[in-house]
Each structure stands twice: as C-alpha cells, then as structure tokens.
C-alpha positions as CSV (number, residue, x, y, z in Angstrom):
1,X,0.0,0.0,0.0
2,X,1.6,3.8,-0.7
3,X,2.8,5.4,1.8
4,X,3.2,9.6,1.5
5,X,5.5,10.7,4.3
6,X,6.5,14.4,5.3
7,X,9.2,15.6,6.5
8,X,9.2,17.8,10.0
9,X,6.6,20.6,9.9
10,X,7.3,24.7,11.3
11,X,7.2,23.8,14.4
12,X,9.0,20.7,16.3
13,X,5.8,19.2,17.9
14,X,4.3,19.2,14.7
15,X,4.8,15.6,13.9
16,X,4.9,14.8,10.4
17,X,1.8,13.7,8.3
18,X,1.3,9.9,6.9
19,X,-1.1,8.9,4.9
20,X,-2.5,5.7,3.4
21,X,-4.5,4.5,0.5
22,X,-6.6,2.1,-1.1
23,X,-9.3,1.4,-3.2
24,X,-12.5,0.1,-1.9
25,X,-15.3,-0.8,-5.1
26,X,-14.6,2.7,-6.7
27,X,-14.0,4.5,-3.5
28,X,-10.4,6.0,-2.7
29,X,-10.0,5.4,1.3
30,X,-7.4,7.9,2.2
31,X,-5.8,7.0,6.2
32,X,-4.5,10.0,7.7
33,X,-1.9,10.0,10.7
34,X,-0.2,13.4,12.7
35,X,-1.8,16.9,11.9
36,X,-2.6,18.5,9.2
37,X,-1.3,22.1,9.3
38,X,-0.4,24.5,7.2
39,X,3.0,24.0,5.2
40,X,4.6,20.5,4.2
41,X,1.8,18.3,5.9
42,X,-0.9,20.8,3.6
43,X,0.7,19.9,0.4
44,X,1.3,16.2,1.4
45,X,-2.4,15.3,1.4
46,X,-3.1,18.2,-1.3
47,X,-0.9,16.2,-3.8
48,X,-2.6,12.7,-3.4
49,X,-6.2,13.9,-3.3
50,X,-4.7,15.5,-6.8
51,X,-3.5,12.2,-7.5
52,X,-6.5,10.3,-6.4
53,X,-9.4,12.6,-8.1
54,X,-7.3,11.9,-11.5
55,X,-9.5,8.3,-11.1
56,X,-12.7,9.1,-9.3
57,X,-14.4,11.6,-7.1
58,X,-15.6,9.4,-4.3
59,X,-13.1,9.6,-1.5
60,X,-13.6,9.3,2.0
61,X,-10.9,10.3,4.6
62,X,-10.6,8.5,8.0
63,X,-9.0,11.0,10.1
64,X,-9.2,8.4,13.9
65,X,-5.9,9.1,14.0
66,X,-5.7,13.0,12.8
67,X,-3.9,14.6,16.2
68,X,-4.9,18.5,15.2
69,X,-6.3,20.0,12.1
70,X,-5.5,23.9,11.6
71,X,-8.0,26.3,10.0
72,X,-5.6,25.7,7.1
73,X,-6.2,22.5,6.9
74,X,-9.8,22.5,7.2
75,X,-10.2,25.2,4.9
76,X,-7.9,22.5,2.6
77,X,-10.6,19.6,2.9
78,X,-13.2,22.3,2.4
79,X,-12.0,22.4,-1.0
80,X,-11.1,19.6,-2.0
81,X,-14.6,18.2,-0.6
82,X,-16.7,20.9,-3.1
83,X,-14.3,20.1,-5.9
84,X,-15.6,16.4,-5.8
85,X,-19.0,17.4,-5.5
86,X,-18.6,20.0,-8.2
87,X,-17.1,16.6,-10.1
88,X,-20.4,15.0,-9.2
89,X,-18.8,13.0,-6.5
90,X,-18.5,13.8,-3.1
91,X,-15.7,13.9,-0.2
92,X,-16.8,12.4,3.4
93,X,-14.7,12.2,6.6
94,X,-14.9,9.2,9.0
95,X,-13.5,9.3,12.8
96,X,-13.8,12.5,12.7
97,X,-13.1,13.6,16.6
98,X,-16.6,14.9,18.7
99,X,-14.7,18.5,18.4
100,X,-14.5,18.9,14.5
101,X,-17.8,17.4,14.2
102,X,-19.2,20.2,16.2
103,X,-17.1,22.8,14.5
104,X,-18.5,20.7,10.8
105,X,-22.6,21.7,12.2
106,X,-21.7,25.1,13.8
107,X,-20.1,26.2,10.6
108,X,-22.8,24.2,8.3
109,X,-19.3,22.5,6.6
110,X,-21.2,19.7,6.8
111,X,-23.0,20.3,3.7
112,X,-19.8,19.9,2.0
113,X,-18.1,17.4,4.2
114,X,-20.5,14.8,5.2
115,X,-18.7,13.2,8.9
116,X,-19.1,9.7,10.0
117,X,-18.1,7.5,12.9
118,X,-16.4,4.6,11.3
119,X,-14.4,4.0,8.1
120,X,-17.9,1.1,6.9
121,X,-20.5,3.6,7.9
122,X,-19.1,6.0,5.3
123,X,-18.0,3.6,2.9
124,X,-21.8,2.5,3.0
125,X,-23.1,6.0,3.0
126,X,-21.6,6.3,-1.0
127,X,-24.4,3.7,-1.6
128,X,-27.1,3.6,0.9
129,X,-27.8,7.3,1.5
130,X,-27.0,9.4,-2.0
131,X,-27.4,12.7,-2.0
132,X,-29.8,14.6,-4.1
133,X,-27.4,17.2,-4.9
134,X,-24.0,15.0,-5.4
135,X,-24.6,14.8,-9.2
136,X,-25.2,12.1,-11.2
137,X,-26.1,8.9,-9.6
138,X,-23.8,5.7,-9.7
139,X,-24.7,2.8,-12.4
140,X,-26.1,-0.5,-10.7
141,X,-23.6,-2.9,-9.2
142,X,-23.9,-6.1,-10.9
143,X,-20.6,-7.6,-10.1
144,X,-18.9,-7.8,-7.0
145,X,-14.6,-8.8,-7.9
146,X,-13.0,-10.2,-4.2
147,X,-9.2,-10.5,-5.4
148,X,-6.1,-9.4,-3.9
149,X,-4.0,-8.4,-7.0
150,X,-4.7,-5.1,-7.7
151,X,-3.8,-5.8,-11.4
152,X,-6.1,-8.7,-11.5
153,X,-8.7,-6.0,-9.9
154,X,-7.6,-3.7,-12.8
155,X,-8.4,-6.1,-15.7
156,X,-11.1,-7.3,-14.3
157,X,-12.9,-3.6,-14.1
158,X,-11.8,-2.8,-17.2
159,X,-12.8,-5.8,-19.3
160,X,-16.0,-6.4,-17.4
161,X,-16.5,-2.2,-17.9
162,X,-15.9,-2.6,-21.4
163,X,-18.5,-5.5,-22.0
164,X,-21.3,-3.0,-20.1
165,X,-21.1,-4.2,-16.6
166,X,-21.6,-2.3,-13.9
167,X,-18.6,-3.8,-11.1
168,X,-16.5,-2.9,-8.3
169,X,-13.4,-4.4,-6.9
170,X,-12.4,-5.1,-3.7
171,X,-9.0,-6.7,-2.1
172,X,-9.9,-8.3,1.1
173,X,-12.7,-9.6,2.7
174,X,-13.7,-6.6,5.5
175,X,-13.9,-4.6,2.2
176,X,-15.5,-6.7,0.5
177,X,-18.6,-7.7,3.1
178,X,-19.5,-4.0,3.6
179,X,-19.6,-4.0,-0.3
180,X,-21.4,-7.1,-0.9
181,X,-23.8,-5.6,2.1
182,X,-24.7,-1.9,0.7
183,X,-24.6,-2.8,-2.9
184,X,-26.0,-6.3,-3.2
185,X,-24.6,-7.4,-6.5
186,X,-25.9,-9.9,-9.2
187,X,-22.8,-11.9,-9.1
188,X,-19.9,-12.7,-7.3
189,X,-16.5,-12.9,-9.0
190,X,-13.9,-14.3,-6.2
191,X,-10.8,-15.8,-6.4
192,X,-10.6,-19.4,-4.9
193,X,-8.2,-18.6,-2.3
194,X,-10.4,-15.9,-0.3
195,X,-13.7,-18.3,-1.3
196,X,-11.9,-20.5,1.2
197,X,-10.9,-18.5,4.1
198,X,-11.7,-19.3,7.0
199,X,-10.8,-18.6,10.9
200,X,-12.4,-15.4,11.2
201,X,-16.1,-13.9,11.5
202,X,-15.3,-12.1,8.7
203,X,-14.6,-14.4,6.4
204,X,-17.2,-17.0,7.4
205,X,-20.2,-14.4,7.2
206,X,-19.4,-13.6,3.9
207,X,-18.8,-17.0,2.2
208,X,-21.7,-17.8,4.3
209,X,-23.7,-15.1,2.3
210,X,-21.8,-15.7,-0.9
211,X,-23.8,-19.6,-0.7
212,X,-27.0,-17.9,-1.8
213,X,-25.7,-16.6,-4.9
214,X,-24.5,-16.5,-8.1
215,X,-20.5,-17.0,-8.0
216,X,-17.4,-17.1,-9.8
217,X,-14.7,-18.2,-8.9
218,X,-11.4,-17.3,-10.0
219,X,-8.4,-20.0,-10.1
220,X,-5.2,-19.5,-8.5
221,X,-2.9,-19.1,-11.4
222,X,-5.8,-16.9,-13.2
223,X,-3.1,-13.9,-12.9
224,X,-0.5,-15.4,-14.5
225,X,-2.2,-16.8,-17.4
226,X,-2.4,-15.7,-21.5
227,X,-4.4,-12.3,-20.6
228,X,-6.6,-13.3,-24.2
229,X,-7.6,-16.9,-22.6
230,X,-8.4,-14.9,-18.5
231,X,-10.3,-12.7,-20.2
232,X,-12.5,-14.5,-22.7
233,X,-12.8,-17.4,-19.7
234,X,-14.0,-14.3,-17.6
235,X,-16.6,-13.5,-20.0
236,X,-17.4,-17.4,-20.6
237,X,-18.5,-17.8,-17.2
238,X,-20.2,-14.5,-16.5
239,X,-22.3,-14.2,-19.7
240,X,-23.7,-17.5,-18.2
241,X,-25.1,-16.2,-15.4
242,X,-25.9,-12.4,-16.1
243,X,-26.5,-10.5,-19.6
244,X,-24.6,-7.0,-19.2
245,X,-27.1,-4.4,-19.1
C-alpha cells in the first residue's frame, strides 16, 4: 500500500503527516496520521487527493488518527470536498473527533463534508444514503470482484467495464462484506483462495452469504495466465449467469 511521508513541519511538535491509500469498489480510502497544518503536511495530502481525483471523485478520509487540524487544513478539505462534488462525487470524513464534528454543524461544513463514525459507515453511506445534490447517480452494481492483485482487480474492471457491466473491486474480505452488504450485486467474482478463508467472523459471514448466490470463482494461477484466454474465460462464465445491461 503507498505510503506519503512528510518531512518535519514549522514547528517541532508538529509531527509529520502519513497517509495511506486504497481502493474500496470505486471509493479511494485515504488513512491519515499526525496533523494536518499549514506548510509540508498541507501539500502532502493536497498532492494525493490531486492524484486520487485523476480516477474518481468518491473519496472518503478516516482522520481516527488526525492529532490537530488547523484552520488551514480544514479550509484545505473544504476544497477539496466541493471540488468532488462540483465533479459529481463527493468527499466524506470518517472518525472525525466529537470537536470537529461540532465545529462541521456550527459552521454548516457539513454540507460539503458529510462526517461519520467509522471507516464502513461511510464507505456505506456512498451507496445507501446518496445525496440529491451529489450529481449524477452511480450505475447499478452487478458484479462484486473479491481478489487481492490489484492488477487482477484492474483487468477485471476494465474488461467487465468494457462489455457494459456495472462492477466494483475489492482486495480483502472486511472490504469486500460492507460492499457485498450496501450494494447487493448480481454476481460474485472471487478468487478461490479468499472463497476458502476461513478462521475469522469475517470471512465466514461472507462465504456464508456468498452460498445464496450467483458466484465465480477465479483459479489460482488466473493472474498469470495468457491475458486473451483470462479474459475470454472471464466472460465465458459470467455471460452465463448475467446479460450486461
């Protein structure tokens, strides 16, 4: 996963700025660790969000472990949150601290930064709760990809995109539950080592769920085969369970 370090901020208890991201169904999940003040940690996040909204305007920031924001750096996710909306997307916060949610309905910010209290809740919140004013709404989900190459995740949006299928990807199973949950696919596309984890409530609530319907499972040299023959088997299998809309 990338990593974006700072270096040391104006003053020396400023302690520099991490931040992590992935890709959860077409949501970018930005992790952010220190404070976010103006100078070095600023242009740290202000690069990947530039980065990030090059592929999609959903993002959603989990700030748990955000030690002090400046009025810099709120005025910074300010912006960046009404340039995703104005890109018919939207920027939320999760973990948000009881302060800055406060500060968020005081100001009314919250119109442009929507604030909830776990990382799933607003993950969920992209498909459960849309807004009227966010744009454009987001084309039905009918397949679900569970695999933990992100290259295999790659080709299988792209092909699967290409052929008019509405999908989203996911790279392990906590992700992939809370997307299975809100968005309740047509089919399953899975790769056979995650189809048979075990060991952990995770994973056995969402094979458990994945029984009831319409799978495919991926084998485990699928990555490293001809890309023609994954591709066309990809299609193979689908096409027999779903028409693309």
């Amino acid at each position: 996963m990338p990593r974006f370090s700072g270096t040391e901020g104006l003053r020396e208890i400023t302690v520099p700025i991490a931040l992590e991201h992935r890709r959860v169904g077409d949501i970018a999940v930005v992790t952010c660790t220190g404070r976010l003040v103006e100078g070095t940690e600023a242009t740290e996040l202000r690069q990947l969000l530039d980065h990030l909204l090059e592929y999609g305007t959903s993002l959603l920031l989990d700030v748990t472990q955000m030690d002090f924001i400046d009025s810099a750096g709120l005025g910074l996710l300010v912006r960046y949150g009404t340039r995703a909306r104005n890109g018919h997307g939207s920027m939320k916060l999760c973990g948000a601290s009881p302060k800055l949610i406060a500060l968020l309905k005081a100001t009314r910010l919250e119109q442009v930064l929507d604030a909830y209290g776990s990382e799933s809740e607003g993950i969920r919140a992209f498909y459960e709760r849309p807004r009227a004013d966010a744009g454009t709404s987001r084309r039905g989900t009918d397949i679900l990809c569970v695999v933990e190459s992100s290259d295999v995740q790659a080709l299988v949006r792209e092909v699967l995109g290409a052929n008019r299928y509405g999908v989203l990807t996911a790279g392990n199973l906590p992700d992939a539950l809370i997307l299975l949950q809100a968005t309740q696919p047509k089919l399953i596309v899975v790769s056979s080592e995650l189809r048979r984890a075990q060991g952990t409530h995770t994973a056995e609530k969402f094979n458990r769920l994945l029984d009831a319907l319409a799978v495919v499972e991926l084998p485990p040299d699928f990555g490293s085969r001809d890309a023609d023959d994954s591709a066309r088997m990809l299609l193979e299998r689908i096409r027999a369970h779903i028409a693309p809309a």
